[in-house]
DRENTORKOL-3810 file (N, C-alpha, C; in nm, 4 decimals):
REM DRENTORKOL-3810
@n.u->-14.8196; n.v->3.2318; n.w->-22.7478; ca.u->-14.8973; ca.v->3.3355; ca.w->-22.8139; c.u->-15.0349; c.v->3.2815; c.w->-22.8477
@n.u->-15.1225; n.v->3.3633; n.w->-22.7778; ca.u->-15.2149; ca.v->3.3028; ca.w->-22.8664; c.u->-15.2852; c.v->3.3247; c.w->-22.9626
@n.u->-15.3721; n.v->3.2196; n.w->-23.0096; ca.u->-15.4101; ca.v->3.2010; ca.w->-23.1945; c.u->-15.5833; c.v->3.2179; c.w->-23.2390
@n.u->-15.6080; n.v->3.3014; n.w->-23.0577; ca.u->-15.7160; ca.v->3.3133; ca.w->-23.0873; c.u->-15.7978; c.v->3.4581; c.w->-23.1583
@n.u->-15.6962; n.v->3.5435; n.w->-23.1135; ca.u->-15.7601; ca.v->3.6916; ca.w->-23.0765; c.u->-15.7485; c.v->3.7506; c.w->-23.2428
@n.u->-15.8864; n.v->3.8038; n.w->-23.1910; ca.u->-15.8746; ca.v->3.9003; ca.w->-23.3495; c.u->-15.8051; c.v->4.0817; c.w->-23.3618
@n.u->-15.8031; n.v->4.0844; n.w->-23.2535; ca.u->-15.7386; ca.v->4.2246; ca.w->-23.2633; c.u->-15.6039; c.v->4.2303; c.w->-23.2186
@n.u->-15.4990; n.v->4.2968; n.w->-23.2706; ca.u->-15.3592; ca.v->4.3045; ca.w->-23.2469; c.u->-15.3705; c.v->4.3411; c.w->-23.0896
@n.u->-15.2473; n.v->4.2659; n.w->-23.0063; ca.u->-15.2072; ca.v->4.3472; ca.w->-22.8847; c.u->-15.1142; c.v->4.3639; c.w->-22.8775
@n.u->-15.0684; n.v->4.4430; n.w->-22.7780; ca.u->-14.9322; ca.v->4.4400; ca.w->-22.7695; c.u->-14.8252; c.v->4.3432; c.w->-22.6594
@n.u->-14.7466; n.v->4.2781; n.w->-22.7222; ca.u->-14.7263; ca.v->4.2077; ca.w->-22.6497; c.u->-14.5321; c.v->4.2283; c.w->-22.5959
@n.u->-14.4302; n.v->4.1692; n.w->-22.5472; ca.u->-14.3150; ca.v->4.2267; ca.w->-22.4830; c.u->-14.2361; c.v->4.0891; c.w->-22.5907
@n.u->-14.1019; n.v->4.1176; n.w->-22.6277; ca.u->-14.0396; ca.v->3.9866; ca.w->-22.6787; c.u->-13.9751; c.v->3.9785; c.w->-22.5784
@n.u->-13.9280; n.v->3.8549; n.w->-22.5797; ca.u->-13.7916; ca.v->3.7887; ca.w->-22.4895; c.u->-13.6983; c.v->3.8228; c.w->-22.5220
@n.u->-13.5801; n.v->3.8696; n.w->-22.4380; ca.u->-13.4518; ca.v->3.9758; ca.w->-22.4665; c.u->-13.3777; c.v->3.7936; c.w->-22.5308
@n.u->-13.2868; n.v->3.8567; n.w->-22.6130; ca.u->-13.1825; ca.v->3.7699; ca.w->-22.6536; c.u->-13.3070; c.v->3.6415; c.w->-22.7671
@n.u->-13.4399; n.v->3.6844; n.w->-22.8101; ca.u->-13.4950; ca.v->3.5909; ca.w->-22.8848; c.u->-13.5293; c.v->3.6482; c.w->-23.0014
@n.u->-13.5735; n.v->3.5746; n.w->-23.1362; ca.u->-13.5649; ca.v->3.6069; ca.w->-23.2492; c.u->-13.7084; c.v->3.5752; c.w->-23.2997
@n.u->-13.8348; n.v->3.6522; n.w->-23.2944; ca.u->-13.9482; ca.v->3.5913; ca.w->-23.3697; c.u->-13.9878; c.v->3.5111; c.w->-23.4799
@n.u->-13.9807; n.v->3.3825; n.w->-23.4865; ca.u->-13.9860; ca.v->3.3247; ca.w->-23.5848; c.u->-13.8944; c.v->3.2100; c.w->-23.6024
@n.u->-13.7662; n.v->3.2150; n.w->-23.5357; ca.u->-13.6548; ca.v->3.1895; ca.w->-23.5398; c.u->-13.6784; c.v->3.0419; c.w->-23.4709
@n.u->-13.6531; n.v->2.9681; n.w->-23.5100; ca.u->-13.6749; ca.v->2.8485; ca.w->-23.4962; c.u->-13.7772; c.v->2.7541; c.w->-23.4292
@n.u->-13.8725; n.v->2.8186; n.w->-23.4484; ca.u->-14.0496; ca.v->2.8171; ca.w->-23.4324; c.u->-14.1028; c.v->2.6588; c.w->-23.4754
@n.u->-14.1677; n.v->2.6042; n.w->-23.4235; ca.u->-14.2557; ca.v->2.4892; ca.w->-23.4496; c.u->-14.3457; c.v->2.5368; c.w->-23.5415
@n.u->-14.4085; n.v->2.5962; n.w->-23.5064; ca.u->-14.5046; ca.v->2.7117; ca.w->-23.5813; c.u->-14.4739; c.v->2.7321; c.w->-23.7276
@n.u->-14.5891; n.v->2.7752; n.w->-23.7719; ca.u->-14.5599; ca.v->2.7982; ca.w->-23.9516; c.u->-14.6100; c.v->2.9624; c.w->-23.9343
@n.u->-14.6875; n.v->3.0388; n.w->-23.8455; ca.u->-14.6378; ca.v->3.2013; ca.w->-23.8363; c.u->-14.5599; c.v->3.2758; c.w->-23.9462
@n.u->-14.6031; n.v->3.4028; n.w->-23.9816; ca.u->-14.5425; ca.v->3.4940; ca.w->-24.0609; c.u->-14.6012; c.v->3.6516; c.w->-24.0215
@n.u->-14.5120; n.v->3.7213; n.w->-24.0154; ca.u->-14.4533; ca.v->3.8350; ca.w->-23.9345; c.u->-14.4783; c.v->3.9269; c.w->-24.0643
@n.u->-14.5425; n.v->4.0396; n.w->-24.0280; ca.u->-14.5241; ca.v->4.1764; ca.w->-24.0781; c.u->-14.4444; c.v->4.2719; c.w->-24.0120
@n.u->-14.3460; n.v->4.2846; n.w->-24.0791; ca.u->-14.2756; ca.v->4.3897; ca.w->-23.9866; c.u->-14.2736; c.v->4.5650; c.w->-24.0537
@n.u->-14.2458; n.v->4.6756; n.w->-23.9654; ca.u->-14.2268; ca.v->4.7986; ca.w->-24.0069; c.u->-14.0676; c.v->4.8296; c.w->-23.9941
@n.u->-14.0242; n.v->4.8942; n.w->-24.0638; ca.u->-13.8797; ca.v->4.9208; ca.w->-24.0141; c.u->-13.8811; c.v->5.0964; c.w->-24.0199
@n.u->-13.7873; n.v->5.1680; n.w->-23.9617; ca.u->-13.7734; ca.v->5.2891; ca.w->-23.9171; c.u->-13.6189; c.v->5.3361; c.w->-23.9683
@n.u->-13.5766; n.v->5.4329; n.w->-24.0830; ca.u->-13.4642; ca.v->5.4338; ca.w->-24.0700; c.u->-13.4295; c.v->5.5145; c.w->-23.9841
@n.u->-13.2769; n.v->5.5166; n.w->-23.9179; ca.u->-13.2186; ca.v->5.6096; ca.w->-23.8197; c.u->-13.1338; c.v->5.7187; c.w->-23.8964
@n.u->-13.1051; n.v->5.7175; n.w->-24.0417; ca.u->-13.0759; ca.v->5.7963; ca.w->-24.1104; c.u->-13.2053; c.v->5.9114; c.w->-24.2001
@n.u->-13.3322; n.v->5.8680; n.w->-24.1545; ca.u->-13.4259; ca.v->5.9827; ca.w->-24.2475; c.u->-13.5330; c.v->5.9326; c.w->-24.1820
@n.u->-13.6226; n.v->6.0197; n.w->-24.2108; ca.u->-13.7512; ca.v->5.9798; ca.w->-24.1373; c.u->-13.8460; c.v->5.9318; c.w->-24.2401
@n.u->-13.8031; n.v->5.8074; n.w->-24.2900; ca.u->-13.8579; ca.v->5.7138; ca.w->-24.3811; c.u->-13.9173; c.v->5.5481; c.w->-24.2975
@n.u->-14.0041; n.v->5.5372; n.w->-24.3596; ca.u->-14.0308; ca.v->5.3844; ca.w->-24.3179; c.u->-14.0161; c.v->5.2607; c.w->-24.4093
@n.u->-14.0500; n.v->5.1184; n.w->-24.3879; ca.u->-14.0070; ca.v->5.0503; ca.w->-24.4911; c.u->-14.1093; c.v->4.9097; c.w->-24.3980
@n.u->-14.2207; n.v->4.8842; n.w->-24.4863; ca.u->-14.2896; ca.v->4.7621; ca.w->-24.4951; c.u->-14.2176; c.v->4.6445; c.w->-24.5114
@n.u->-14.2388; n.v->4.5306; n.w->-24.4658; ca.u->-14.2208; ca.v->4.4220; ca.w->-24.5054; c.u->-14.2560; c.v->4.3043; c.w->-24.4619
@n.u->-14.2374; n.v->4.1053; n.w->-24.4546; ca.u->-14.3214; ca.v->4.0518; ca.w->-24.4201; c.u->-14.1556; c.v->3.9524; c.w->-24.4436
@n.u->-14.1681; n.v->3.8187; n.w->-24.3339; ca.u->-14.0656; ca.v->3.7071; ca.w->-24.3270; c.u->-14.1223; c.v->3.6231; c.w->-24.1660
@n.u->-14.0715; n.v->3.5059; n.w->-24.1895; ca.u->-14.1221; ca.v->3.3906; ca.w->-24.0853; c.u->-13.9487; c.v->3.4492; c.w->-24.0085
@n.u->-13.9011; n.v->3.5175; n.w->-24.0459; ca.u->-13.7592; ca.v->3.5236; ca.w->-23.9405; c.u->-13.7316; c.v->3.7006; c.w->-23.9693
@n.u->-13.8188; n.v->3.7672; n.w->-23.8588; ca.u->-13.7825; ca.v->3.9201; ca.w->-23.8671; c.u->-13.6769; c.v->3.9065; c.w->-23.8202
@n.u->-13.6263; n.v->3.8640; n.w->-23.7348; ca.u->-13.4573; ca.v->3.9172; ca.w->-23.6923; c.u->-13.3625; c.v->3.8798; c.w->-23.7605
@n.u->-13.3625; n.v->3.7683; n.w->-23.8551; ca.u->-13.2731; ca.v->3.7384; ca.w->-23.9975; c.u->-13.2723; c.v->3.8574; c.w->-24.0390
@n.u->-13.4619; n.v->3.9266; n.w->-24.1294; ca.u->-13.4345; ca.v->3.9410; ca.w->-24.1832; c.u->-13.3781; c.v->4.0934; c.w->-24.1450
@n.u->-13.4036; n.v->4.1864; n.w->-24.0642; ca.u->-13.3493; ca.v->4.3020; ca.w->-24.0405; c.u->-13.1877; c.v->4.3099; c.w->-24.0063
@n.u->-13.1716; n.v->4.2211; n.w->-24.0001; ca.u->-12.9897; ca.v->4.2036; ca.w->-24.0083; c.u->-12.9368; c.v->4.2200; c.w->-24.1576
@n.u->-13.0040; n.v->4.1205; n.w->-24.2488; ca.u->-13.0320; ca.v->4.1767; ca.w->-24.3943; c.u->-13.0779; c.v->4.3041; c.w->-24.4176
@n.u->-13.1915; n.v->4.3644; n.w->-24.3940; ca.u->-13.1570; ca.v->4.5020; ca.w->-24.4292; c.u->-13.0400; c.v->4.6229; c.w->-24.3631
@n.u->-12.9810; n.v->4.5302; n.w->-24.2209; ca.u->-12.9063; ca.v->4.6384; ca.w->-24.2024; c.u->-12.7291; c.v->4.6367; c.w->-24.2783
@n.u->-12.7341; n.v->4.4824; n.w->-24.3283; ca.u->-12.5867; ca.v->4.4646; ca.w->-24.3298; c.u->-12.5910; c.v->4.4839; c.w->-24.5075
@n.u->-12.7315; n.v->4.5637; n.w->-24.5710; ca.u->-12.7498; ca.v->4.6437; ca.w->-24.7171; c.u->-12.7467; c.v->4.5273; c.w->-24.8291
@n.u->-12.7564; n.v->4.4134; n.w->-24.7373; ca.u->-12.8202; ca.v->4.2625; ca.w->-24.8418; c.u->-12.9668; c.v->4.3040; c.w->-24.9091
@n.u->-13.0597; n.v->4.4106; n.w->-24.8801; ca.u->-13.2228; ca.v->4.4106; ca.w->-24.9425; c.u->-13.1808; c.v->4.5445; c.w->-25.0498
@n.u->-13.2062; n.v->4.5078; n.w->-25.1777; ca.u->-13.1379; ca.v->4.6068; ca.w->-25.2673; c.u->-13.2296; c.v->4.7804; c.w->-25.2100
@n.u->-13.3560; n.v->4.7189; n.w->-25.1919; ca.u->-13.4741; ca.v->4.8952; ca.w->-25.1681; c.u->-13.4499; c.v->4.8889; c.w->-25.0557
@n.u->-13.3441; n.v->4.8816; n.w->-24.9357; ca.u->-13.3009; ca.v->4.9330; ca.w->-24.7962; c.u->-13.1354; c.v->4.9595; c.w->-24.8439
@n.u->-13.1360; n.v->4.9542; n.w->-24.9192; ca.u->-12.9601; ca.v->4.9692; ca.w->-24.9413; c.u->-12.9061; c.v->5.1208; c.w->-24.9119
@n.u->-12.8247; n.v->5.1272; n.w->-24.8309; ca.u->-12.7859; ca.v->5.2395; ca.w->-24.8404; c.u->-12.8454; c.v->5.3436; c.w->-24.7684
@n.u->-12.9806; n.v->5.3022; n.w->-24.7205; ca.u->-13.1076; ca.v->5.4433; ca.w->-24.6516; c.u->-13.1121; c.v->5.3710; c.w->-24.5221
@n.u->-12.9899; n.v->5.3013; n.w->-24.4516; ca.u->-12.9882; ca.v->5.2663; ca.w->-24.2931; c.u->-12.9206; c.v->5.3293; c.w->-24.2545
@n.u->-12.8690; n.v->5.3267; n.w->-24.0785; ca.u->-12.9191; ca.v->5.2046; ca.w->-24.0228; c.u->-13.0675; c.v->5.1875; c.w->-23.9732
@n.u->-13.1480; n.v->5.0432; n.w->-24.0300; ca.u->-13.3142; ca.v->5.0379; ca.w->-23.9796; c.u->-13.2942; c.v->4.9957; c.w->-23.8358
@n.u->-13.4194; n.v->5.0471; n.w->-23.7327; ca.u->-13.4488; ca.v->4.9704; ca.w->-23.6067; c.u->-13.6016; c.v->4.9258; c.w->-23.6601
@n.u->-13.5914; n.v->4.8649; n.w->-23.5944; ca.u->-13.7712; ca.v->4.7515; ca.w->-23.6025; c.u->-13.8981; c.v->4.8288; c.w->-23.5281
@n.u->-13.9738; n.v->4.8870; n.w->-23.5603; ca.u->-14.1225; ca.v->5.0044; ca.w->-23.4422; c.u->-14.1957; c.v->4.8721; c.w->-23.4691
@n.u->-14.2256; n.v->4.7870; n.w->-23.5557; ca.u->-14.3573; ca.v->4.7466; ca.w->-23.5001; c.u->-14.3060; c.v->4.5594; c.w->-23.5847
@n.u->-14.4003; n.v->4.5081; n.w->-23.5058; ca.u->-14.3902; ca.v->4.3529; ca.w->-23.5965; c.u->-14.5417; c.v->4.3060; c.w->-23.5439
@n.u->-14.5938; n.v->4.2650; n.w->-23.6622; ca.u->-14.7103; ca.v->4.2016; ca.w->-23.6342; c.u->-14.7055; c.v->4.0490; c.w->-23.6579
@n.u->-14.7614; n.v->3.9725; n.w->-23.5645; ca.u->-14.8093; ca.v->3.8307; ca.w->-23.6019; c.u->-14.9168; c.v->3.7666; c.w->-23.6951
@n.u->-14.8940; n.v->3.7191; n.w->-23.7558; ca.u->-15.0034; ca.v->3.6295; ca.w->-23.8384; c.u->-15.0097; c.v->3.4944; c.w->-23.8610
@n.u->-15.0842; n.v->3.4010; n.w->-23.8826; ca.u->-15.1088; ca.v->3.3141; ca.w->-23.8545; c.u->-15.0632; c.v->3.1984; c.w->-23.9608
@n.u->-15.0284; n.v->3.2842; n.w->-24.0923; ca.u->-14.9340; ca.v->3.2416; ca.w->-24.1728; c.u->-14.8587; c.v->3.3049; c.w->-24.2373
@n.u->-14.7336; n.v->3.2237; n.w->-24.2729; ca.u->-14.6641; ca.v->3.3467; ca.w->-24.3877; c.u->-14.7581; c.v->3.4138; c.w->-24.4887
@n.u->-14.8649; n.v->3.2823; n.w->-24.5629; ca.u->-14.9150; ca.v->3.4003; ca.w->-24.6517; c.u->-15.0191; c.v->3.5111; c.w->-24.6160
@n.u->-15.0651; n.v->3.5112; n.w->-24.4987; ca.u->-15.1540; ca.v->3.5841; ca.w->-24.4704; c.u->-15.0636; c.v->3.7060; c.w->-24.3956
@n.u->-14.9385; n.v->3.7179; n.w->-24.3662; ca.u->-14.8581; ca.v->3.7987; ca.w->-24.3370; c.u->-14.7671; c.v->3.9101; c.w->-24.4972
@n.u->-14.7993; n.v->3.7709; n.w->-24.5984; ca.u->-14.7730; ca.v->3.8704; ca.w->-24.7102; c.u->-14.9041; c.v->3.9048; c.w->-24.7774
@n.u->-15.0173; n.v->3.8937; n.w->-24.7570; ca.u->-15.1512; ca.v->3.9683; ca.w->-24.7994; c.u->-15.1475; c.v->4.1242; c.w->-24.6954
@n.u->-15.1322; n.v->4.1207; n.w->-24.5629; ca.u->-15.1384; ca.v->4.1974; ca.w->-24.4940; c.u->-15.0094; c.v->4.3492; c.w->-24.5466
@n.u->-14.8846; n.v->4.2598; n.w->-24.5640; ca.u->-14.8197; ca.v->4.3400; ca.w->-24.5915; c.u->-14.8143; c.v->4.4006; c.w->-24.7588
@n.u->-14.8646; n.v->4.3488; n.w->-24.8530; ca.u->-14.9514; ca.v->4.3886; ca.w->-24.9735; c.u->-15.0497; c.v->4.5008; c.w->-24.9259
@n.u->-15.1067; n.v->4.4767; n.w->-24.8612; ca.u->-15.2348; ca.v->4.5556; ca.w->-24.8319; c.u->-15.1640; c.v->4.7071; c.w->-24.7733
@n.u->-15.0615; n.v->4.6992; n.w->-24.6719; ca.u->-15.0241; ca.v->4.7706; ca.w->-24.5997; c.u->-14.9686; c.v->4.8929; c.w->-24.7391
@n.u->-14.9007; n.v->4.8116; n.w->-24.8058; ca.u->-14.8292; ca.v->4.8997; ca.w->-24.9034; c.u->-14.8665; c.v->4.9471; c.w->-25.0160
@n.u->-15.0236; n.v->4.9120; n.w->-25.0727; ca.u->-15.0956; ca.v->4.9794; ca.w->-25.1290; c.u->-15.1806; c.v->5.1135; c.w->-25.0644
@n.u->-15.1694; n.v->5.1176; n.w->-24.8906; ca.u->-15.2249; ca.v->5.1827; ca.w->-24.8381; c.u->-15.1522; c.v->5.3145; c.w->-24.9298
@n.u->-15.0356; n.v->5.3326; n.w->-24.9033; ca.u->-14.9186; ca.v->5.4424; ca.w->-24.8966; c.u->-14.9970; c.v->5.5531; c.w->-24.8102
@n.u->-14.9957; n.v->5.5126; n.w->-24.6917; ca.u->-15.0028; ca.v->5.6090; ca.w->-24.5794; c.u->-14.9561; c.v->5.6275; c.w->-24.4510
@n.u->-14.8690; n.v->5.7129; n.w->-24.4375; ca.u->-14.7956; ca.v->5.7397; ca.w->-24.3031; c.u->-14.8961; c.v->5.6787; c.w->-24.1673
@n.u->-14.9859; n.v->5.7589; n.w->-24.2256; ca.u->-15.1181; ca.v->5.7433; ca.w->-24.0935; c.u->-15.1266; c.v->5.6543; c.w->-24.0503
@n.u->-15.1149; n.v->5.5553; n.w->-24.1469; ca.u->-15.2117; ca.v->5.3846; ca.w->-24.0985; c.u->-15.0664; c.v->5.3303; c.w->-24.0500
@n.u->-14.9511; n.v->5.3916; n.w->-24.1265; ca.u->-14.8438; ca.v->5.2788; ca.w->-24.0499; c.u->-14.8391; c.v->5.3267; c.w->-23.9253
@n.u->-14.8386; n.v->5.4220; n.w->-23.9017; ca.u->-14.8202; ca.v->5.4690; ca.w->-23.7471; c.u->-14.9108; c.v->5.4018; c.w->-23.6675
@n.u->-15.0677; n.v->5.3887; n.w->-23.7215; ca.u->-15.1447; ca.v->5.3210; ca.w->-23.6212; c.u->-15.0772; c.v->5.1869; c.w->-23.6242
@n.u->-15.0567; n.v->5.1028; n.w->-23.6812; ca.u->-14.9965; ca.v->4.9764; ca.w->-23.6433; c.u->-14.8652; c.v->4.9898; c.w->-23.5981
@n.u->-14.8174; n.v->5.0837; n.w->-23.5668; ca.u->-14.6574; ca.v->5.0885; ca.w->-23.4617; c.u->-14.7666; c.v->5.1263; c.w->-23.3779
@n.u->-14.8765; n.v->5.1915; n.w->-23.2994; ca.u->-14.9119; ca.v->5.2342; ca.w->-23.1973; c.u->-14.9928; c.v->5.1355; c.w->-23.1603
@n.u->-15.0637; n.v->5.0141; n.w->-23.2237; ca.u->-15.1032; ca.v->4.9005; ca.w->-23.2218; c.u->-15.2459; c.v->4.9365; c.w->-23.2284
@n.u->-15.3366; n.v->5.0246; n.w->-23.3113; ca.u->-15.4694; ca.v->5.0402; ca.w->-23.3010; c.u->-15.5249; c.v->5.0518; c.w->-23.4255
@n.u->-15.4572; n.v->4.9897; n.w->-23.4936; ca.u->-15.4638; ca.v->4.9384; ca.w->-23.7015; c.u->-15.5859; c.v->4.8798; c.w->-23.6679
@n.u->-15.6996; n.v->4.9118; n.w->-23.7150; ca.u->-15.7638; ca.v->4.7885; ca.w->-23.7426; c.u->-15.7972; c.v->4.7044; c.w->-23.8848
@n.u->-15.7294; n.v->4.6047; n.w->-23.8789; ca.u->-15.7290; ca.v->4.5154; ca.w->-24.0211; c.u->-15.8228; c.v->4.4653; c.w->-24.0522
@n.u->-15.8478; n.v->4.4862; n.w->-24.2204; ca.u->-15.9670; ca.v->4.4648; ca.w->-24.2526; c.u->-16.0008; c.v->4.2416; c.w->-24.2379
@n.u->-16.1384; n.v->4.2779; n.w->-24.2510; ca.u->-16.1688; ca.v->4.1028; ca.w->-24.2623; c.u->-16.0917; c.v->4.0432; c.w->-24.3364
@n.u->-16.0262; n.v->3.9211; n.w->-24.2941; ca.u->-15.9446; ca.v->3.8292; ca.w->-24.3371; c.u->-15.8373; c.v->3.8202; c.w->-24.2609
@n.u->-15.7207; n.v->3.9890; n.w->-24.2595; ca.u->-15.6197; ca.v->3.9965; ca.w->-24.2297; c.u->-15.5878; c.v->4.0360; c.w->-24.1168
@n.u->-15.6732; n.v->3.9506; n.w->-24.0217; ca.u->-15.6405; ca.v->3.9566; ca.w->-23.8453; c.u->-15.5228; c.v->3.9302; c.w->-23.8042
@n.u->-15.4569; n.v->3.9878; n.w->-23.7802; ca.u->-15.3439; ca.v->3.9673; ca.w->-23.7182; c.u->-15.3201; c.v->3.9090; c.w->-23.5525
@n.u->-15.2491; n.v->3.8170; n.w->-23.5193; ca.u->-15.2660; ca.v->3.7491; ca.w->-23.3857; c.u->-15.1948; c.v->3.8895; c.w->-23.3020
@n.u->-15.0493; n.v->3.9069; n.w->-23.2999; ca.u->-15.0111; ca.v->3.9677; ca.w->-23.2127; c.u->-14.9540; c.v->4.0901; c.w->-23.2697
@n.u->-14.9294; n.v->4.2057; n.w->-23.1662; ca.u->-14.8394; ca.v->4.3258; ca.w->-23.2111; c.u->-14.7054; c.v->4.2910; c.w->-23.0997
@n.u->-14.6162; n.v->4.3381; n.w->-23.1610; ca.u->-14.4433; ca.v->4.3811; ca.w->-23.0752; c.u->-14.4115; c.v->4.5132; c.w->-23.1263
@n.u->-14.3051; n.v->4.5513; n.w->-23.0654; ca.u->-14.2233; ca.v->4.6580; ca.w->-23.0574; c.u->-14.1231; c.v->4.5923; c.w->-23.1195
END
């Protein structure tokens, strides 16, 4: 991946791999989640999205409890965990459908600071 680009792209994961998941890398992930029970969304930020959405699905995250099952629309890269939890701070003061959708459609543009390296599905 690379650690140069300032604008999100979109990029494909590797079937059977886990972002974050046992990484050399110090990376931290913004992820969106989608429930399949309501047409609700749910912010959040972890160096192991596929941990942690197993946690929200198996109703371990007390504010996903109960309002699954989540699938994953968008995960963004960042270049650190904490700049993945500024981003996702930021995201959730937005409180706007709009802007999350642009970052599941990958055309968010984040303000200075909180460049994000990569977008996934």
């Amino acid at each position: 991946l690379s650690r140069i680009g300032r604008a999100p792209r979109l990029v494909g994961e590797v079937p059977g791999s886990s972002p974050g998941a046992g990484s050399n890398c110090m990376s931290g992930y913004v992820y969106i989640l989608k429930s399949c029970k309501s047409d609700h969304y749910y912010i959040g930020s972890s160096a192991d999205p596929g941990r942690r959405l197993d946690q929200h699905n198996s109703n371990a995250v007390r504010s996903t409890r109960g309002k699954g099952p989540w699938q994953r629309v968008a995960l963004v890269e960042f270049e650190t965990p904490t700049a993945a939890r500024q981003a996702e701070s930021h995201l959730k003061k937005q409180k706007s459908r709009k802007i999350i959708e642009q970052v599941i459609a990958g055309r968010y543009a984040w303000p200075v600071g909180l460049n994000s390296l990569n977008t996934e599905l």
